[in-house]
N, CA, C and O atoms as CSV, one atom per row, in Angstrom:
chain,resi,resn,atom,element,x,y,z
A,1,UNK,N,N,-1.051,-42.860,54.666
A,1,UNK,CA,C,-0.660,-41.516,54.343
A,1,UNK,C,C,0.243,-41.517,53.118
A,1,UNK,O,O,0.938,-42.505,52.883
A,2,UNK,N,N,0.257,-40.482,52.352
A,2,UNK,CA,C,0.880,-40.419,51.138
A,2,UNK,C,C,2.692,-40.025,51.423
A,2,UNK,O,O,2.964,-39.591,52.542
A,3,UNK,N,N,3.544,-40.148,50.672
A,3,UNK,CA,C,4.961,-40.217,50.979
A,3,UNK,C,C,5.050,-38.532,50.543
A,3,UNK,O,O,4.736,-38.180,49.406
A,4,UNK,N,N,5.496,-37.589,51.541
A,4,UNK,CA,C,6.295,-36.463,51.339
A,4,UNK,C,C,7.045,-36.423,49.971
A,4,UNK,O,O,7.396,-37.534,49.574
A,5,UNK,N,N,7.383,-35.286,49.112
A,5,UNK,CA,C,7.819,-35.357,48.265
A,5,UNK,C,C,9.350,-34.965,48.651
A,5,UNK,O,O,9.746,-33.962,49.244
A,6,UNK,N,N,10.078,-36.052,48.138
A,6,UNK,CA,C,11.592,-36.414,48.050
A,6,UNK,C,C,12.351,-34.887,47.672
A,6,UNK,O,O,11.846,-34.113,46.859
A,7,UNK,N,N,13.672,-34.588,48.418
A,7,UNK,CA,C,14.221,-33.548,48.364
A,7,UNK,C,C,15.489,-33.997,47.836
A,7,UNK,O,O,16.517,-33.343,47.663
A,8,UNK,N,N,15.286,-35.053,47.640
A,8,UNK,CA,C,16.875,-35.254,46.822
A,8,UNK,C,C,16.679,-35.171,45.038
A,8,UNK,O,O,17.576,-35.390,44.225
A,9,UNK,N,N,15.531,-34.868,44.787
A,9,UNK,CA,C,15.041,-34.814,43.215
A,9,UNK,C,C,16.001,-34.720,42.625
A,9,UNK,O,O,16.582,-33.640,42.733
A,10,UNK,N,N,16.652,-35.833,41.691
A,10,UNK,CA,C,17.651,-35.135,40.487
A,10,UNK,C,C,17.340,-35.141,39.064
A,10,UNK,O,O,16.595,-35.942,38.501
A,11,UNK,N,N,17.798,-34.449,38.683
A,11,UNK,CA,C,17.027,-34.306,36.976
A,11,UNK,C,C,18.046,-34.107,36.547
A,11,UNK,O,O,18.932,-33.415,37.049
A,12,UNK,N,N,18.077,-34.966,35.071
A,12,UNK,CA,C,19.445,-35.422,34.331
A,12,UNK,C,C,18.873,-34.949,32.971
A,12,UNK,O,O,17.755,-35.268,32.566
A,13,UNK,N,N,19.794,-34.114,32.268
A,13,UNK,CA,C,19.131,-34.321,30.725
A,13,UNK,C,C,20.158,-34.596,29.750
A,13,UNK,O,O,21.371,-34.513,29.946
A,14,UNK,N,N,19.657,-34.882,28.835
A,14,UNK,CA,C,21.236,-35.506,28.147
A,14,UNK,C,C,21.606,-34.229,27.521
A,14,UNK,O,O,20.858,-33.251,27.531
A,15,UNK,N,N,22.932,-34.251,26.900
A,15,UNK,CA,C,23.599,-33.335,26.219
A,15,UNK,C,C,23.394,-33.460,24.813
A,15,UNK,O,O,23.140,-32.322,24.421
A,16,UNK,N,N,23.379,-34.026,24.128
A,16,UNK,CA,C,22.396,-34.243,22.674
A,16,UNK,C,C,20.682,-33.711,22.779
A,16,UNK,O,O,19.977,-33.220,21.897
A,17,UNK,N,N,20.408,-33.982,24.014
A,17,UNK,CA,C,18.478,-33.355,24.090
A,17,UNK,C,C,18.842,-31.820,24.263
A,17,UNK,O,O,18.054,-31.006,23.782
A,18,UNK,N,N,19.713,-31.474,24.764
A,18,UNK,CA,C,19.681,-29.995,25.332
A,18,UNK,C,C,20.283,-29.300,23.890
A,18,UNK,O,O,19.815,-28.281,23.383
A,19,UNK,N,N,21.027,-29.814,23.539
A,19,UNK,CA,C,21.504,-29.057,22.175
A,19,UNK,C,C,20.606,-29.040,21.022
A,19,UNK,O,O,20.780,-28.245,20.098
A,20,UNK,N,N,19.572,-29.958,21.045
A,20,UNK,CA,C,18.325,-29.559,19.817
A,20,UNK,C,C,17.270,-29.092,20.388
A,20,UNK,O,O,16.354,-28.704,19.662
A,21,UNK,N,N,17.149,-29.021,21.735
A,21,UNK,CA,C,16.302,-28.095,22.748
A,21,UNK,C,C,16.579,-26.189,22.143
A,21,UNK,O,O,15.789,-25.306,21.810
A,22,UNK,N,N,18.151,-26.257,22.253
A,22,UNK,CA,C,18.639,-24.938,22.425
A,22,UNK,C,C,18.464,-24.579,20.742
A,22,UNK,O,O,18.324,-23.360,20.646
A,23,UNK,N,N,18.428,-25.212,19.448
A,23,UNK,CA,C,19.256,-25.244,17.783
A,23,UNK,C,C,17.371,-24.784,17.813
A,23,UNK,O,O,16.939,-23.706,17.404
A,24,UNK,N,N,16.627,-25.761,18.320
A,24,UNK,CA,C,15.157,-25.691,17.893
A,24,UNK,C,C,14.429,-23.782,18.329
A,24,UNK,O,O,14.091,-22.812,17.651
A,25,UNK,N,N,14.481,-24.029,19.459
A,25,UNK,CA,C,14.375,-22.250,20.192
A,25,UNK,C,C,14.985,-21.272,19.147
A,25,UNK,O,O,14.497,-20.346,18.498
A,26,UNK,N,N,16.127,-21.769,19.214
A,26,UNK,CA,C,16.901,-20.422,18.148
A,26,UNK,C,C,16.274,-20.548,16.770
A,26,UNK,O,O,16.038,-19.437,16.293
A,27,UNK,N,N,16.013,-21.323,16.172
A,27,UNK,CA,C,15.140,-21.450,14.657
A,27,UNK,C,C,13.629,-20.287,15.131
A,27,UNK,O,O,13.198,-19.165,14.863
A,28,UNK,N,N,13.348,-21.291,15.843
A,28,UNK,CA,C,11.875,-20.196,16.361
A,28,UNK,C,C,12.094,-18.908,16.704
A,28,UNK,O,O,11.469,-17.975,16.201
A,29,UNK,N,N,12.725,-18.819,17.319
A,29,UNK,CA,C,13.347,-17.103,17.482
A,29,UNK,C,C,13.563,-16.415,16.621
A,29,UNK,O,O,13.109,-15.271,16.626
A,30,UNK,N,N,14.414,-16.939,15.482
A,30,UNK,CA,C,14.922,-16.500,14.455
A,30,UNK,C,C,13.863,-16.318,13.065
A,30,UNK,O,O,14.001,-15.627,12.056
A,31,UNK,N,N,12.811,-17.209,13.471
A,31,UNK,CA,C,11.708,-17.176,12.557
A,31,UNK,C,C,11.005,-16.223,12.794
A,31,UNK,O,O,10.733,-15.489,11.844
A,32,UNK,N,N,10.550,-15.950,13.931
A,32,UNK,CA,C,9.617,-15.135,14.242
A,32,UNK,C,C,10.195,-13.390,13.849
A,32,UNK,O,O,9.484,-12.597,13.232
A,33,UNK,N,N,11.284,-13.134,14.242
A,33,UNK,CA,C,12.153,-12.098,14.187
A,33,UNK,C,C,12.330,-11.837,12.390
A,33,UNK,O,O,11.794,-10.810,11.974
A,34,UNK,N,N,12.799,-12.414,11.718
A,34,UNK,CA,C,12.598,-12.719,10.095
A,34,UNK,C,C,11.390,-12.264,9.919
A,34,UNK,O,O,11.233,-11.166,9.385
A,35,UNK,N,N,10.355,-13.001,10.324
A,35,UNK,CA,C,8.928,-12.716,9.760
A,35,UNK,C,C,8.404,-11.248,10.704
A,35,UNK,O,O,7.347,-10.730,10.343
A,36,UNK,N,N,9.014,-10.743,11.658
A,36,UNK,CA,C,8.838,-9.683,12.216
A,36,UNK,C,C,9.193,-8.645,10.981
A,36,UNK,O,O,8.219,-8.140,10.422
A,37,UNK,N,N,10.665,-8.243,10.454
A,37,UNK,CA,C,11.302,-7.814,9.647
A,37,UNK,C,C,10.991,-7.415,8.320
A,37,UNK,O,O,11.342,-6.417,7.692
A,38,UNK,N,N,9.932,-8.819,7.862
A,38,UNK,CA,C,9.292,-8.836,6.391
A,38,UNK,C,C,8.128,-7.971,7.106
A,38,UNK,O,O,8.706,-6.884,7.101
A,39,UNK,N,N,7.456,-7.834,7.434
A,39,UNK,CA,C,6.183,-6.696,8.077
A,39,UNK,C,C,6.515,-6.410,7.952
A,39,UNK,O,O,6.596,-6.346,6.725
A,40,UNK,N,N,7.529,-5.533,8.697
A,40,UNK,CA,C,7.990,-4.296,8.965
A,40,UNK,C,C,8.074,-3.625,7.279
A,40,UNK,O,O,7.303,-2.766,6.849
A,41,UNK,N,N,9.155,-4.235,6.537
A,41,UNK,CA,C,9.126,-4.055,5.158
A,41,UNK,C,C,8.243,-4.032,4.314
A,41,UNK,O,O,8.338,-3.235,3.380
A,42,UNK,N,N,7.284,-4.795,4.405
A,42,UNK,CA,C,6.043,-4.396,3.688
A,42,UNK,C,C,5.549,-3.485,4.174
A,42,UNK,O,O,5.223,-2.791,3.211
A,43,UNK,N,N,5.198,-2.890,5.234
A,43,UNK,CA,C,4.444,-1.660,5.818
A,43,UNK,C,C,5.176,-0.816,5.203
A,43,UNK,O,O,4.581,-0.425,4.198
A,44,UNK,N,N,6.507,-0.193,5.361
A,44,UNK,CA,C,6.912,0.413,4.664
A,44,UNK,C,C,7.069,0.843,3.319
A,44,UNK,O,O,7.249,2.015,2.987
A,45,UNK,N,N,6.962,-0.587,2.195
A,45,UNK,CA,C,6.923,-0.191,1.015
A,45,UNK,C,C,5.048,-0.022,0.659
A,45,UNK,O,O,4.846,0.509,-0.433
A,46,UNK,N,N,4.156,-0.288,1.203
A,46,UNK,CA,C,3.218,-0.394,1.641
A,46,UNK,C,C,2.545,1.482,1.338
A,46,UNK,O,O,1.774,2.121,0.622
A,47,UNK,N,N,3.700,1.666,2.688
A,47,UNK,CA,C,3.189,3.423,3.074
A,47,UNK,C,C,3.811,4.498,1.709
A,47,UNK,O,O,3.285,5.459,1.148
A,48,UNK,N,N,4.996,3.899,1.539
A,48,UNK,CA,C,5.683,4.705,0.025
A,48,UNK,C,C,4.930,4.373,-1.454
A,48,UNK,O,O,5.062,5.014,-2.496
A,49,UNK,N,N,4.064,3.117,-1.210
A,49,UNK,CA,C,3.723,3.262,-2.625
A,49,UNK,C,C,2.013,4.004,-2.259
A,49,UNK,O,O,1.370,4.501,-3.184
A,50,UNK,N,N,1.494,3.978,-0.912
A,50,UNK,CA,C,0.157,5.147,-1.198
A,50,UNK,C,C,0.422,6.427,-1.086
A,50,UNK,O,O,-0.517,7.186,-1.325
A,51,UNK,N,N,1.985,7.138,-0.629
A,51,UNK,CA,C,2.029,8.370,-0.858
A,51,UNK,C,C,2.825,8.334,-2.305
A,51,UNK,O,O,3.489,9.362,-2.170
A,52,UNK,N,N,3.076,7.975,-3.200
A,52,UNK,CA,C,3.352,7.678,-4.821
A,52,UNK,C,C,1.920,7.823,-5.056
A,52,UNK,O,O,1.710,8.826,-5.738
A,53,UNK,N,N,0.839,7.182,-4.737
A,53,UNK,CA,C,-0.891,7.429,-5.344
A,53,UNK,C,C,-1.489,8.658,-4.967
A,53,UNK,O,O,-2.487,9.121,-5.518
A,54,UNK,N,N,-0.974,9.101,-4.176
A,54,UNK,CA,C,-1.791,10.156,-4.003
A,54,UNK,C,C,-1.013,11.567,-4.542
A,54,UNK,O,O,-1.509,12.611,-4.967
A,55,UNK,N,N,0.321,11.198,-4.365
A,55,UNK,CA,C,1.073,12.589,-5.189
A,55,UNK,C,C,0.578,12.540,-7.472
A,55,UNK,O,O,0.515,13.421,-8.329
A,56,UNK,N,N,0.350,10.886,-7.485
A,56,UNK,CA,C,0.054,10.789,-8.825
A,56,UNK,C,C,-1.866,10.846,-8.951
A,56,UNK,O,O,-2.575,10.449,-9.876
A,57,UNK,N,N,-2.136,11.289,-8.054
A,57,UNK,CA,C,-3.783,11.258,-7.909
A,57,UNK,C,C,-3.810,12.959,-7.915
A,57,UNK,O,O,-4.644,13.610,-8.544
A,58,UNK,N,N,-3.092,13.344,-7.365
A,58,UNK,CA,C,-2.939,14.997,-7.611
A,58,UNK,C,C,-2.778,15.434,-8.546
A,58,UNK,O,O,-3.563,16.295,-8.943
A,59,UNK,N,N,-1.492,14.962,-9.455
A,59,UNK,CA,C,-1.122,15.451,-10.712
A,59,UNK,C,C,-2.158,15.227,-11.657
A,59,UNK,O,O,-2.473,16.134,-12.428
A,60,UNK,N,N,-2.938,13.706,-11.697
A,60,UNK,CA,C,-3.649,13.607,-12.551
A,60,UNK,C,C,-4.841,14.325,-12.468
A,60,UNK,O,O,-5.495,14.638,-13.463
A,61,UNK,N,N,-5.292,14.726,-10.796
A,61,UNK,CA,C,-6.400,15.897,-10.964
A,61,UNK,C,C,-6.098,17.284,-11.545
A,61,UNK,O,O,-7.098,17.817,-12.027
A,62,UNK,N,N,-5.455,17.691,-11.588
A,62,UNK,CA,C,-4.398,18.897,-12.360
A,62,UNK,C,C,-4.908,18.914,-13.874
A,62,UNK,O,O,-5.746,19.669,-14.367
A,63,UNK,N,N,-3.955,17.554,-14.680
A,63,UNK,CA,C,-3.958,17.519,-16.088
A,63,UNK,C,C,-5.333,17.527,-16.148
A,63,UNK,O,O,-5.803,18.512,-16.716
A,64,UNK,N,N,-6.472,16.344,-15.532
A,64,UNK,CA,C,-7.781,16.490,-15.948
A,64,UNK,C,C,-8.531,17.797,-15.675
A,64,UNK,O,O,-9.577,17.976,-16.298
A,65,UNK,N,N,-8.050,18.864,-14.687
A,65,UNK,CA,C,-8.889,20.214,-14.671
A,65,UNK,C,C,-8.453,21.061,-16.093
A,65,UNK,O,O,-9.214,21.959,-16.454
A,66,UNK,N,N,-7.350,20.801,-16.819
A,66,UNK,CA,C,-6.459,21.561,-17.317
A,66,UNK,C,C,-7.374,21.166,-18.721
A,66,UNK,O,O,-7.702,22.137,-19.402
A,67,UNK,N,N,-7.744,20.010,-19.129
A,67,UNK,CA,C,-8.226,19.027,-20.154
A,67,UNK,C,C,-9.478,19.415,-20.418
A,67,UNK,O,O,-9.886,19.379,-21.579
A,68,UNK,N,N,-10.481,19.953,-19.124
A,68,UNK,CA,C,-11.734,19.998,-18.977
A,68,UNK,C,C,-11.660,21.707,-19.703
A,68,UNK,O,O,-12.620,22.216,-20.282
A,69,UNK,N,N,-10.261,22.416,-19.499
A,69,UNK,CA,C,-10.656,23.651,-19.265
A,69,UNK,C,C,-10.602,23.954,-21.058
A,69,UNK,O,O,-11.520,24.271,-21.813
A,70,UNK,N,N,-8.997,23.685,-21.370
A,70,UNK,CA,C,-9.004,23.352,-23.038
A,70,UNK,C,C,-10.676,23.100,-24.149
A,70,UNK,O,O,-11.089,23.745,-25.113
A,71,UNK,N,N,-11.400,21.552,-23.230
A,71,UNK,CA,C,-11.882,22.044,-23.824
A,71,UNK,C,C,-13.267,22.549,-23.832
A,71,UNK,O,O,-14.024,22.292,-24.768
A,72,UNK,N,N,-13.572,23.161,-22.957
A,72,UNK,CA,C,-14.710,24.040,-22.886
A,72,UNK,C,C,-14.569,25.319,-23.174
A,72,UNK,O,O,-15.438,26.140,-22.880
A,73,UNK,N,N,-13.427,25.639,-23.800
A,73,UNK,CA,C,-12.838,27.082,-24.545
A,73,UNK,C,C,-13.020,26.130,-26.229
A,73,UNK,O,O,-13.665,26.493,-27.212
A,74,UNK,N,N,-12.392,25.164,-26.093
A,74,UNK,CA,C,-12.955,25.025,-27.790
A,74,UNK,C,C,-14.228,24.910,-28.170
A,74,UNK,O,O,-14.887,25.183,-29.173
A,75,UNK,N,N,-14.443,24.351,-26.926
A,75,UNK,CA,C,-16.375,24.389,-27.193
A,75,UNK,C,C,-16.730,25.640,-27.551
A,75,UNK,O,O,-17.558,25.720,-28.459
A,76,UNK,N,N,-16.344,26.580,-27.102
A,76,UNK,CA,C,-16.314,28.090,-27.352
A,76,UNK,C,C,-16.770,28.579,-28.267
A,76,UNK,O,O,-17.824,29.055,-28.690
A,77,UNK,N,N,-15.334,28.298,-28.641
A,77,UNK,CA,C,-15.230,28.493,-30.146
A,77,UNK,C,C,-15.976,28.155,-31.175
A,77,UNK,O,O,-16.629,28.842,-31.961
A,78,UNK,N,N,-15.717,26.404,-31.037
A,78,UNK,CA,C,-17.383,26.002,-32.258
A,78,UNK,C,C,-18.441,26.434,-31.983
A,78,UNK,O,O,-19.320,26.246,-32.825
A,79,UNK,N,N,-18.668,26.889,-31.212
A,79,UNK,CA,C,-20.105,27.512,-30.831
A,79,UNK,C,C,-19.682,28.978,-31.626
A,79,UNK,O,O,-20.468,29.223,-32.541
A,80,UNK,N,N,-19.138,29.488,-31.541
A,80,UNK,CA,C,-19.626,30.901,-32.007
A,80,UNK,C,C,-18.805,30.650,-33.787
A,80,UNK,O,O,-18.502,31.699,-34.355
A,81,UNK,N,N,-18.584,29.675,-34.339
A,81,UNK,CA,C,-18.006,29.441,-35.359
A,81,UNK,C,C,-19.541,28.838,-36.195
A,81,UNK,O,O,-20.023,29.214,-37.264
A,82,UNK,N,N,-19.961,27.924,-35.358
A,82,UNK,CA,C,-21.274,27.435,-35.900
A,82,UNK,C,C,-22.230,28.756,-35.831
A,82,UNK,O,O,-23.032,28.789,-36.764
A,83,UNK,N,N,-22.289,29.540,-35.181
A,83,UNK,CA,C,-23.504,30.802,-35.099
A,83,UNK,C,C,-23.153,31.326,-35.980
A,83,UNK,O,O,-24.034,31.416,-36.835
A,84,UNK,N,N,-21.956,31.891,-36.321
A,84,UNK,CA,C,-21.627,32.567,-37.448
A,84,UNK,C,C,-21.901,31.883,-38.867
A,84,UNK,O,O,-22.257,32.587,-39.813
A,85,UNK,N,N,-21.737,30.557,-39.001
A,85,UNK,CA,C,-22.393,29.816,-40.206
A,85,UNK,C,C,-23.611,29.697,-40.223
A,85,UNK,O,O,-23.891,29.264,-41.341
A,86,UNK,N,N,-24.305,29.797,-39.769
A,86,UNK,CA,C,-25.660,29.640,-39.628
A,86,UNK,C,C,-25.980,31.194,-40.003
A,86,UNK,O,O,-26.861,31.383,-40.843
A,87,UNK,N,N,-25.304,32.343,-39.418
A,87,UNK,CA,C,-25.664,33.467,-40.214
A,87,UNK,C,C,-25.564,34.094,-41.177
A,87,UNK,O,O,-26.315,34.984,-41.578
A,88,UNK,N,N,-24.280,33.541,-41.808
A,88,UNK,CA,C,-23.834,33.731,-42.691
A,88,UNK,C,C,-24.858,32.460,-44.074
A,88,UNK,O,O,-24.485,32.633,-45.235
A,89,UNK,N,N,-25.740,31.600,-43.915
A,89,UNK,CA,C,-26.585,30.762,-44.609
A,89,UNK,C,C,-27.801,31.552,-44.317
A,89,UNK,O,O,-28.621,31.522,-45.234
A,90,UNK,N,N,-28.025,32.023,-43.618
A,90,UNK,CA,C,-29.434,32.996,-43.492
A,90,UNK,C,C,-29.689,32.366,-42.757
A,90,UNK,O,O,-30.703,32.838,-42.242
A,91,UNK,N,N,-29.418,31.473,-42.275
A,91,UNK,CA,C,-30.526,30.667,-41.227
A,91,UNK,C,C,-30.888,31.150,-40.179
A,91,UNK,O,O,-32.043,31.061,-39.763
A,92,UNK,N,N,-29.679,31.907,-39.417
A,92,UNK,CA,C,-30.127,32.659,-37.872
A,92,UNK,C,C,-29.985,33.976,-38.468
A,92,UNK,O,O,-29.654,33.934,-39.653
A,93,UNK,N,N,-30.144,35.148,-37.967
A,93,UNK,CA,C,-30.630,36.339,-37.882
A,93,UNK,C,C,-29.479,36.640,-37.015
A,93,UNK,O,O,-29.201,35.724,-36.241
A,94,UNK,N,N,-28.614,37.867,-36.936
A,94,UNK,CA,C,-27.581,38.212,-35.970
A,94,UNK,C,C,-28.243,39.334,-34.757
A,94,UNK,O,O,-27.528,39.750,-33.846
């Protein structure tokens, strides 16, 4: 038959193992928490620089409606600047 397991078990650890047991944990802890922190910070500058793109994605749809509008009024213009030369050469008929 096999021997019952002993109830006097003692477990010894040294005091130098337990103190780089405890220095090692806290590095890891402390790493993970750090690198928790940097996320966190990038998400954030992350979220502030796509609402910066889209407030500058607005403006620039603005200036470009504004650009388009300029110049399809000058187009306008040369257009009825060129008709008028052309009538004024005889070429078109008014």
């Amino acid at each position: 038959m096999s021997k019952p397991i002993n109830d006097n078990f003692n477990l010894t650890i040294s005091v130098p193992f337990l103190a780089k047991i405890i220095v090692i944990t806290g590095l890891v802890v402390g790493g993970w928490y750090q690198a928790q922190m940097r996320f966190i910070s990038m998400e954030r500058a992350i979220s502030e620089l796509h609402a910066e793109v889209i407030v500058l994605n607005q403006k620039m749809s603005e200036m470009e409606r504004e650009h388009v509008q300029e110049l399809e009024s000058h187009n306008e213009i040369l257009e009825q600047e060129n008709k008028n030369l052309l009538q004024r050469l005889g070429i078109r008929k008014p």
